[in-house]
SENU-479197 format. One record per residue: residue in three letters; x, y, z of N, C-alpha, C, O, CB in turn. Coordinates in steps of 0.2 Angstrom, whole numbers, padded with zeros to 4 digits, always signed. Glycine has a CB too. Layout:
residues N
ALAXYZXYZXYZXYZXYZ ...
end
This chain:
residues 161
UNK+0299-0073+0030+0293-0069+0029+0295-0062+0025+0292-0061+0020+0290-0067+0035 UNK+0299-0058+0029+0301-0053+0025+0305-0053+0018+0305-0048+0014+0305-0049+0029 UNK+0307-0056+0016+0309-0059+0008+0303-0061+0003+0302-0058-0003+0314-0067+0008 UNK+0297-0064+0005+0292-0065+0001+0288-0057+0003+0284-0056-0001+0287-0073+0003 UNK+0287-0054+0007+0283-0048+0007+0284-0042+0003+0280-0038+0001+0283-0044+0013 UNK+0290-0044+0001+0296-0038-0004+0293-0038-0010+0291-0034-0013+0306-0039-0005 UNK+0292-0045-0012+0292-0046-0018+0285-0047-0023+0279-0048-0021+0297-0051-0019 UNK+0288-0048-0029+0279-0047-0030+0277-0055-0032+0282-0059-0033+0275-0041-0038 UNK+0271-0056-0033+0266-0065-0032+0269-0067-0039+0270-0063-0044+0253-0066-0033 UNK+0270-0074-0038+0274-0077-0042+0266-0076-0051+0260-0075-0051+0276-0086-0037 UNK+0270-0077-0056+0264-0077-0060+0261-0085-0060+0256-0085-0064+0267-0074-0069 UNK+0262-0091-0057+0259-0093-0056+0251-0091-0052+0245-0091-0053+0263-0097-0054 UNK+0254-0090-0047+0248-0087-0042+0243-0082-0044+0237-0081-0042+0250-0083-0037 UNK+0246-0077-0049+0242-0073-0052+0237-0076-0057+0231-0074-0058+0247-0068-0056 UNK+0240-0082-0061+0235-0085-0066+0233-0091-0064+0232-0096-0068+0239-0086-0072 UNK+0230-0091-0056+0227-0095-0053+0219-0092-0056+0216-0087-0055+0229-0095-0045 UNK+0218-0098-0059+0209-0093-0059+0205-0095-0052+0199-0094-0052+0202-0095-0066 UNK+0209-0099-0046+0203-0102-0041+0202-0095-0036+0197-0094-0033+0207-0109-0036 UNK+0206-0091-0036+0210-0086-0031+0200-0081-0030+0198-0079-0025+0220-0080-0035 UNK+0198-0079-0035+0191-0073-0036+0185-0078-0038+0181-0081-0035+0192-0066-0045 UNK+0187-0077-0041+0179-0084-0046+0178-0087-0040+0174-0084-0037+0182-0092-0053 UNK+0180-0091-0039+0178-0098-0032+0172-0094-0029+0167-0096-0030+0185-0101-0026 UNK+0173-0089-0024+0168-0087-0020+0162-0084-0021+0157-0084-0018+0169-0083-0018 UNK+0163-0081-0029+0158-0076-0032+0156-0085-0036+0153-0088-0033+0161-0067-0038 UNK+0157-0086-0040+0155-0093-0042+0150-0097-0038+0146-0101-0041+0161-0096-0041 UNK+0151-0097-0030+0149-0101-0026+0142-0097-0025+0137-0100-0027+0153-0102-0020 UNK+0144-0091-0022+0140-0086-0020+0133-0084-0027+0128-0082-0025+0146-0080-0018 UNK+0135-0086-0032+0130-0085-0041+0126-0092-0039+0120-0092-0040+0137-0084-0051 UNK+0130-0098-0037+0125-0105-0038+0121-0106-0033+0117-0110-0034+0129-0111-0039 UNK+0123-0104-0026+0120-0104-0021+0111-0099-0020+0106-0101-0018+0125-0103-0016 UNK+0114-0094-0023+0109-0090-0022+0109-0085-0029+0108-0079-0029+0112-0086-0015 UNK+0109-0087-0035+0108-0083-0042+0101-0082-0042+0098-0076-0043+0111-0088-0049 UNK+0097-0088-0041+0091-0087-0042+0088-0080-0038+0085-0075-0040+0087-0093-0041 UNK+0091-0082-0031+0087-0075-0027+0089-0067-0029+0086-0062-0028+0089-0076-0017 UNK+0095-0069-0031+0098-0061-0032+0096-0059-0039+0096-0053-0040+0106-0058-0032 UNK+0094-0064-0044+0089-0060-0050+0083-0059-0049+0080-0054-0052+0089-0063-0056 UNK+0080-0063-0045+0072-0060-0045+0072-0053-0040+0068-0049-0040+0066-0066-0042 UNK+0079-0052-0035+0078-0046-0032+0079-0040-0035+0075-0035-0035+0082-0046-0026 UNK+0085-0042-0038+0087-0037-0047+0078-0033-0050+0075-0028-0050+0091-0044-0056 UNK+0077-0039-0052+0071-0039-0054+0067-0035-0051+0064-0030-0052+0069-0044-0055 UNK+0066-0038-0045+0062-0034-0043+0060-0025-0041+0055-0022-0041+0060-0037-0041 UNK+0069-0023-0037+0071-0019-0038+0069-0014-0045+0066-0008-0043+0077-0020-0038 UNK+0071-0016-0051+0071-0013-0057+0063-0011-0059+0061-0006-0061+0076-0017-0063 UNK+0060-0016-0057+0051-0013-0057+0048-0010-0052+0042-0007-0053+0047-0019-0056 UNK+0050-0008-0046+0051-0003-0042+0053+0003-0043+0050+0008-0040+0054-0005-0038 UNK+0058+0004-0047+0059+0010-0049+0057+0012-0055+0059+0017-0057+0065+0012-0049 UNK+0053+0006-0059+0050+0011-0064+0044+0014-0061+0043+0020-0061+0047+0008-0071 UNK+0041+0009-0058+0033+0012-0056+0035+0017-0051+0031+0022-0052+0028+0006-0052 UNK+0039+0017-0047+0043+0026-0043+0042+0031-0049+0038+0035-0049+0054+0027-0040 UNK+0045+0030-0054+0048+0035-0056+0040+0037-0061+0039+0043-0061+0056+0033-0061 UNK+0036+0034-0064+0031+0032-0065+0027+0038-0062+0024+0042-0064+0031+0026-0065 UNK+0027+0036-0056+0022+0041-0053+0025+0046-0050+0022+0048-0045+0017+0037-0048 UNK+0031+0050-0051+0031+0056-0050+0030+0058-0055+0027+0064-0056+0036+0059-0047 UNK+0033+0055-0061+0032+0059-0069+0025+0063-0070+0023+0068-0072+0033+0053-0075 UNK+0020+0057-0067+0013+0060-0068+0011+0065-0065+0007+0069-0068+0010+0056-0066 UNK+0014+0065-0058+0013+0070-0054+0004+0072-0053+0000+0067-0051+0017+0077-0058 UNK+0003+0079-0053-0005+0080-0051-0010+0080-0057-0016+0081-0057-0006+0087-0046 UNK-0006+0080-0062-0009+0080-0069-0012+0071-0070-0014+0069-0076-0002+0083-0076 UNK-0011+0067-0066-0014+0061-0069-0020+0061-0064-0023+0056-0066-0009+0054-0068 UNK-0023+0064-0060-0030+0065-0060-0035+0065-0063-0036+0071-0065-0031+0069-0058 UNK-0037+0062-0066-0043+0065-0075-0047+0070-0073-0047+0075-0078-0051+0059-0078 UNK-0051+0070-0065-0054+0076-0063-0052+0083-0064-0056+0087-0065-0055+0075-0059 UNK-0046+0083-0063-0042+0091-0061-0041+0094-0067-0041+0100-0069-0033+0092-0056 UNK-0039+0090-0072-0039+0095-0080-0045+0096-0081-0046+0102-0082-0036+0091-0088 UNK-0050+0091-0081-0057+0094-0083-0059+0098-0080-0062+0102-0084-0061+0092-0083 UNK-0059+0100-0072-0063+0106-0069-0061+0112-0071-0064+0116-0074-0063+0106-0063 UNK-0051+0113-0071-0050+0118-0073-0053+0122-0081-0052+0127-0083-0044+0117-0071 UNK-0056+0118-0084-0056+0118-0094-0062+0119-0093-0064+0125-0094-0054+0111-0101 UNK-0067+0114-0092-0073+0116-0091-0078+0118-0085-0080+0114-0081-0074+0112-0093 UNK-0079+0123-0083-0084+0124-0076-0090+0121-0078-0091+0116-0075-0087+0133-0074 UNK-0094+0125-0083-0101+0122-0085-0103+0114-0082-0108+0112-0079-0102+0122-0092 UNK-0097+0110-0086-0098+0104-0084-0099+0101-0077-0103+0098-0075-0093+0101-0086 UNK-0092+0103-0074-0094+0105-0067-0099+0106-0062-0101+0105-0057-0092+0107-0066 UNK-0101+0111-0067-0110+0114-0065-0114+0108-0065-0117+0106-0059-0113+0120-0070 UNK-0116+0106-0070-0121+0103-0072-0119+0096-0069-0124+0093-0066-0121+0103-0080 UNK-0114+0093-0068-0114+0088-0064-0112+0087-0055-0111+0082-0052-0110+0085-0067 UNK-0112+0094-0053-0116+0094-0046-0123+0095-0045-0127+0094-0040-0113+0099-0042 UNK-0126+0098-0052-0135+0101-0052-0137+0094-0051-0141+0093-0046-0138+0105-0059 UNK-0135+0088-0056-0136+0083-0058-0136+0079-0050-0141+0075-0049-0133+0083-0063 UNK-0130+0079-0046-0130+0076-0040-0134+0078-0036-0137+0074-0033-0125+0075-0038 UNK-0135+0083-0035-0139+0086-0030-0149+0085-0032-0154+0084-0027-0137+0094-0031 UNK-0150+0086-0039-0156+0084-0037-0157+0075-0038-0163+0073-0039-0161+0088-0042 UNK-0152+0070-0037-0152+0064-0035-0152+0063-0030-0155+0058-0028-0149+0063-0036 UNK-0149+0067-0025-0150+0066-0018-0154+0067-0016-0156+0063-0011-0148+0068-0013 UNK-0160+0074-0019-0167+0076-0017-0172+0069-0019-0177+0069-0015-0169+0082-0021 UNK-0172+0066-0023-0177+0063-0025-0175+0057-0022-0179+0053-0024-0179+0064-0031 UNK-0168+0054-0019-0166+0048-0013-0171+0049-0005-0176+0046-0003-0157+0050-0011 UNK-0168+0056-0004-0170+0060+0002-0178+0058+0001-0180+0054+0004-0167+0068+0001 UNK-0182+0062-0005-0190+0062-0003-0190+0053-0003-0193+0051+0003-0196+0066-0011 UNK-0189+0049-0007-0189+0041-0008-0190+0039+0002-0194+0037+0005-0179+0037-0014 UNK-0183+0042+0003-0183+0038+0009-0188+0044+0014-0189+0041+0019-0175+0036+0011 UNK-0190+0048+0015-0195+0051+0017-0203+0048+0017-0207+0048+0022-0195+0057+0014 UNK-0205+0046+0010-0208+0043+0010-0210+0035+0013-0215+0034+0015-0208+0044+0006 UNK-0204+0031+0013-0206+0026+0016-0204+0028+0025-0206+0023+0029-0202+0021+0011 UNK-0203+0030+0027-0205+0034+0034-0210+0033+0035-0213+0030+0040-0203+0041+0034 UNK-0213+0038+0029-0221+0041+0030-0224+0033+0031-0227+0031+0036-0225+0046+0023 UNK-0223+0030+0026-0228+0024+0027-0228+0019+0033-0233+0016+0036-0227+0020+0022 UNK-0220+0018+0035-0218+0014+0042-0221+0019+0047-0221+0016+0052-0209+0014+0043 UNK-0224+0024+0048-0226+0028+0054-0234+0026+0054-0238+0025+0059-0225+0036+0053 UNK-0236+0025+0048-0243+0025+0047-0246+0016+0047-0251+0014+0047-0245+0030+0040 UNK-0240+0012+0046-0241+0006+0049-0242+0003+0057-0245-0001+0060-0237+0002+0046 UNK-0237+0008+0058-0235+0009+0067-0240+0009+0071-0240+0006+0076-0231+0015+0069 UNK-0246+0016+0068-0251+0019+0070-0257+0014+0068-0262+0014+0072-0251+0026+0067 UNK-0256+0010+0064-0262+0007+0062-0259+0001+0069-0259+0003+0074-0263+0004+0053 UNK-0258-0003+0068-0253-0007+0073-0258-0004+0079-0264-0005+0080-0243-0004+0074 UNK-0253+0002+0083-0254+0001+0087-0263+0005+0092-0264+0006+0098-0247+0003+0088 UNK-0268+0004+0086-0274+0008+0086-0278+0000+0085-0284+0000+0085-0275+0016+0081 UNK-0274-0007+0082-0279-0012+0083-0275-0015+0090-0280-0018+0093-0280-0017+0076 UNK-0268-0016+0094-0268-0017+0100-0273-0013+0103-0278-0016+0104-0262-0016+0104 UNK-0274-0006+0104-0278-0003+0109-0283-0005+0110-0284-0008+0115-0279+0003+0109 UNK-0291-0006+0104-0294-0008+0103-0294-0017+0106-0299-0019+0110-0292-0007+0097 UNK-0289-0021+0104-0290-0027+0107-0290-0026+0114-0294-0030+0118-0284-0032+0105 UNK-0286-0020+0118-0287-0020+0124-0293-0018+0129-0294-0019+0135-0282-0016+0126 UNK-0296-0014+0124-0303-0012+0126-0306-0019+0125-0308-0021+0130-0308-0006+0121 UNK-0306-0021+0120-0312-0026+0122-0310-0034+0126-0313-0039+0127-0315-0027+0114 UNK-0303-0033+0128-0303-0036+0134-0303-0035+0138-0304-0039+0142-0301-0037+0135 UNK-0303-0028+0139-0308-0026+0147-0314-0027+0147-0317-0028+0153-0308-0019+0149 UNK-0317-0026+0142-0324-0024+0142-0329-0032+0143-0334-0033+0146-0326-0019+0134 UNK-0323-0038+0138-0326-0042+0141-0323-0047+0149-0324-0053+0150-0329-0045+0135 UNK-0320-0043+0152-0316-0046+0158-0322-0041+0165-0323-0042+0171-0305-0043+0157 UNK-0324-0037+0162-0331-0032+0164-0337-0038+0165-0339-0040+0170-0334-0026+0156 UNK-0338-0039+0159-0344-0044+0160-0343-0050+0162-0347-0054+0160-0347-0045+0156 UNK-0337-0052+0165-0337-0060+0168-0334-0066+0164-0335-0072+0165-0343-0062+0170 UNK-0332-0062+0158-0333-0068+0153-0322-0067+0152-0318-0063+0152-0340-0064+0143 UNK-0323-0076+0151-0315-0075+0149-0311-0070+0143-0313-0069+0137-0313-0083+0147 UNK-0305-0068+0146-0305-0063+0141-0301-0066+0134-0302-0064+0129-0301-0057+0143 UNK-0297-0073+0137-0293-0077+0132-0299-0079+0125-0298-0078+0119-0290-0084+0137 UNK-0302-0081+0128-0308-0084+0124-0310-0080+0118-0310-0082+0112-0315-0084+0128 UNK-0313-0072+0122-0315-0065+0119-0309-0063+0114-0309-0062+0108-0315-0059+0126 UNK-0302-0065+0118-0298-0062+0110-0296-0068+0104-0296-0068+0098-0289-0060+0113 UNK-0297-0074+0108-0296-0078+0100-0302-0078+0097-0301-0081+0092-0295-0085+0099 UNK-0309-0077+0098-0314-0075+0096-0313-0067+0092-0316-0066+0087-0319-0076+0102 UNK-0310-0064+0095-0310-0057+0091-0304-0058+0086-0304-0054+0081-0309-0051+0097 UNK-0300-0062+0087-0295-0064+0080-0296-0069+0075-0293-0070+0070-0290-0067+0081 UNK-0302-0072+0079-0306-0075+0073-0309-0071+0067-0310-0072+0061-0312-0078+0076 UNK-0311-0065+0072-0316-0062+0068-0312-0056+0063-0314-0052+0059-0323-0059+0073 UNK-0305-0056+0064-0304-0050+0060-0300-0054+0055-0296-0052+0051-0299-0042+0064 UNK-0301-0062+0055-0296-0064+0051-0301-0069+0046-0299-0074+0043-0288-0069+0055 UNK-0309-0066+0047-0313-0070+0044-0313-0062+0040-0311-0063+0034-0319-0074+0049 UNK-0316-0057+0042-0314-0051+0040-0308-0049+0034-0310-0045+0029-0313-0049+0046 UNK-0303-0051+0035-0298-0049+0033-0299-0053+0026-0299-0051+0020-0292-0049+0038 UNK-0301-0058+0027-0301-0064+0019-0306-0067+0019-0307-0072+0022-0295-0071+0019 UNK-0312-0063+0014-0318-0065+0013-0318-0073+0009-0323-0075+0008-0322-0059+0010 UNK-0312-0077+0008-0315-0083+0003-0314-0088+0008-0316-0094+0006-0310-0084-0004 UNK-0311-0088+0016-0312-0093+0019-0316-0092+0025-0314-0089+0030-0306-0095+0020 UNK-0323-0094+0024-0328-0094+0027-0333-0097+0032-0338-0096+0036-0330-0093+0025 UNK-0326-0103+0030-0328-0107+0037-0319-0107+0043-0313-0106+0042-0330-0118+0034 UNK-0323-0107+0050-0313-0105+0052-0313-0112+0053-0317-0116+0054-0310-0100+0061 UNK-0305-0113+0051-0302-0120+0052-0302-0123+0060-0300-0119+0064-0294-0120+0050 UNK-0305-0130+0060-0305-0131+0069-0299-0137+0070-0296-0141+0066-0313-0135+0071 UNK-0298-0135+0076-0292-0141+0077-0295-0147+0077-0301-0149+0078-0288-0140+0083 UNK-0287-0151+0075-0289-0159+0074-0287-0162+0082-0283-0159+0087-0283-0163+0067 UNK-0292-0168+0083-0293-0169+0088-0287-0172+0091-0284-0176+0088-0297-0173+0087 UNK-0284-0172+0097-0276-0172+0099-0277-0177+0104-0283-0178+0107-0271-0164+0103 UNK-0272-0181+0104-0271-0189+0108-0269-0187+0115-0265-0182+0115-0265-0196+0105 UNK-0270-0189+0120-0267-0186+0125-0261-0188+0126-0259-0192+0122-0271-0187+0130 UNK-0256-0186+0131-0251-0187+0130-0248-0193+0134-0243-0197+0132-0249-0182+0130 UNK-0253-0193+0139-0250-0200+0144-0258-0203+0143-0264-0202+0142-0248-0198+0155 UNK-0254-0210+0144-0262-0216+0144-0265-0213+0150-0263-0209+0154-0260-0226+0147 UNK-0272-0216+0150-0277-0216+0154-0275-0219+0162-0277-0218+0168-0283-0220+0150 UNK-0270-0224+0161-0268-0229+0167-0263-0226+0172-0261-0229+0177-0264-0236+0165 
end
């Protein structure tokens, strides 16, 4: 052992090409594909890094313009603002109308309730009184059908036996 430690690798050994290659060789065919697309993808990673510090706060489109022009800025918050007013009335109005359906609503229940008391007052069925009174607001409501539709005559459901 100490006679070969002294000395130096024979030039056979030296001009072994199995001794480096072989591993890196192995190591490139087993796995080449995965360590160039990681390369790869590494190297696109640091453009798009480097990419966006370069830009910094100047790649905003907004921030150069405000600072260059105010007016513009002016004019296009005036511009937003009376958009929202005329959203704002839009939806105010249809409010208004949903309230005033609500009210109509709820002034033909009351109504139907009067006059089911009034004819539960006189002895008379009130059921009767309201499809008789929904007769009449839906004869009312659509003057072209002037006769009301009657039902068709229904089979009973069990035999007579």
């Amino acid at each position: 052992f100490a006679s070969r430690a002294g000395r130096a690798p024979s030039p056979a050994a030296r001009s072994h090409p199995r001794l480096v290659p072989v591993p890196v060789g192995s190591l490139l065919s087993s796995y080449g594909w995965y360590i160039l697309l990681a390369a790869v993808a590494i190297y696109l990673l640091i453009q798009k890094i480097s990419q966006s510090l370069a830009g910094g706060p100047s790649s905003q489109p907004g921030a150069a313009d405000a600072a260059v022009e105010p007016d513009v800025v002016v004019r296009r918050q005036e511009a937003l603002a009376a958009a929202r007013l005329r959203m704002q009335e839009e939806l105010n109005a249809q409010a208004e109308r949903y309230k005033e359906k609500q009210r109509q609503l709820e002034e033909e229940k009351r109504r139907q309730k009067i006059a089911m008391w009034e004819s539960m007052q006189e002895g008379k069925s009130y059921k009767g009184n309201l499809k008789l009174n929904q007769q009449e607001v839906e004869s009312g409501a659509s003057t072209s059908s002037a006769v009301s539709k009657s039902k068709p005559n229904k089979k009973p459901l069990r035999g007579g036996g």
